[in-house]
N, C-alpha and C positions, 0 to 999 in steps of 0.2 A: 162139046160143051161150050166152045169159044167160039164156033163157028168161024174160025181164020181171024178171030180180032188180032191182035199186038197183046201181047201182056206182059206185064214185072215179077218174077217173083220176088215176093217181098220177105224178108227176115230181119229178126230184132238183135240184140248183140248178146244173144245164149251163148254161150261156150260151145256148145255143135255148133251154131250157126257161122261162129267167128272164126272157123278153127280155119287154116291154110288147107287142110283136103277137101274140105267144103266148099272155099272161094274157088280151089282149083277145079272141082269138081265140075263146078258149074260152069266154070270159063270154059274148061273145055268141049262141052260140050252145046255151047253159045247160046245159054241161057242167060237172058237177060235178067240180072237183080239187083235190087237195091244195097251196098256193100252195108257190111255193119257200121263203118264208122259213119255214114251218111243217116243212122235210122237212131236215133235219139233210145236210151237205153230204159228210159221213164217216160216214153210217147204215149198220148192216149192210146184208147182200143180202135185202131184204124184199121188191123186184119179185119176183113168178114166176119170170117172164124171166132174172133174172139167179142166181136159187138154185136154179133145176129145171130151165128148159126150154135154157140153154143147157149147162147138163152135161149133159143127154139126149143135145144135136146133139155137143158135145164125145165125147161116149163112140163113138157110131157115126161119126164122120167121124177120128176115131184109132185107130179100130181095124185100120188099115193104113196103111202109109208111105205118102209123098206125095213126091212127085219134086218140085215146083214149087209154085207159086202160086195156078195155074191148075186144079193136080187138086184142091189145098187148097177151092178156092173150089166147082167140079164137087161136089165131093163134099159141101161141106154142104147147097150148091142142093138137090140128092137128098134128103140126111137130112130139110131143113127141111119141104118137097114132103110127104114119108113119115109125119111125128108123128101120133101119134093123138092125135085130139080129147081122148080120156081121161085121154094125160099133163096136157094142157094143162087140162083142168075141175079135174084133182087141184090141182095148181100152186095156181090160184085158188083153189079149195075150201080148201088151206091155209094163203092170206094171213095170214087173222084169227086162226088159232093163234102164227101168228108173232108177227103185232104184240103180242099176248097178251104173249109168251114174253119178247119186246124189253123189253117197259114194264117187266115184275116184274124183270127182269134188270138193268135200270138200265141199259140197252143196255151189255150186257157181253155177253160170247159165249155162245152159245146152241145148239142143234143141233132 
């Protein structure tokens, strides 16, 4: 999926993410990531995940009522199943414009 690029794993400062077997977790096994206390606890949506890929599933799994819980959940299983690779390369591929956009912004709102 990375094709041998570099990449960061990025996390926000959740309580799994901050925990010491988590930091350790990753150290050891020389994954590179951004620590908690470096990732702003109220940053914008600068994950993919959370600026692209889940308004993608948001969009098709609303695109029709849901009786229940259960069709809610059926139905993103499907969407998530369904994504093309290509949303998700885009997503990534536009990280670094982001954080670009964040920094000169003074992390002020941005699009």
């Amino acid at each position: 999926m990375f094709k041998n690029r570099l990449w960061i794993f990025q996390q926000d400062s959740a309580p799994a993410y901050r925990a010491r077997s988590t930091q350790n977790w990753l150290t050891a096994r020389g994954i590179d990531f951004i620590a908690h206390e470096d990732w702003v606890s109220s940053s914008p949506d600068l994950n993919p995940l959370d600026y692209k890929i889940w308004q993608h599933l948001e969009e098709k799994v609303c695109a029709k009522p849901h009786q229940n819980l259960e069709s809610i959940r059926s139905s993103l299983a499907k969407a998530a199943a369904e994504i093309d690779m290509n949303v998700v390369r885009a997503a990534i591929d536009d990280c670094p414009r982001r954080l670009r956009a964040c920094i000169q912004n003074i992390r002020g709102h941005f699009e």
